[in-house]
C-alpha positions, 0 to 999 in steps of 0.5 A: 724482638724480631721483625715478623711480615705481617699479611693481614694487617696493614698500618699506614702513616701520612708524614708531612714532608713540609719541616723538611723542606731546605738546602739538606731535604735529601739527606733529612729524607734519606734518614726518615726513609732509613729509620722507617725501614728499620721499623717495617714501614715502605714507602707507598706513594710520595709528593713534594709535600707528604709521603704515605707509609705502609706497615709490612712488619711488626716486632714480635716477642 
């Protein structure tokens, strides 16, 4: 399977940043921005209680 850019057809997620809240937020927000990455999803818009993702890629067979 590969990553394919995908032009026409865009997802997008609402997570909730609330759980994550405490004295390690950055390091819990770094691996959810990470493993988001690695799954095609970029970061639209952010506040202190929730991101917007944004699907730029889908795995291909």
């Amino acid at each position: 399977m590969t990553l394919e850019k995908s032009p026409q057809r865009w997802n997008y997620k609402t997570l909730d940043l609330k759980p994550l809240k405490g004295l390690d937020f950055l390091e819990k927000l770094g691996n959810l921005l990470d493993e988001a990455g690695r799954n095609g999803w970029d970061l639209v818009y952010m506040c202190d209680d929730f991101i917007i993702m944004k699907q730029l890629y889908f795995f291909k067979d």
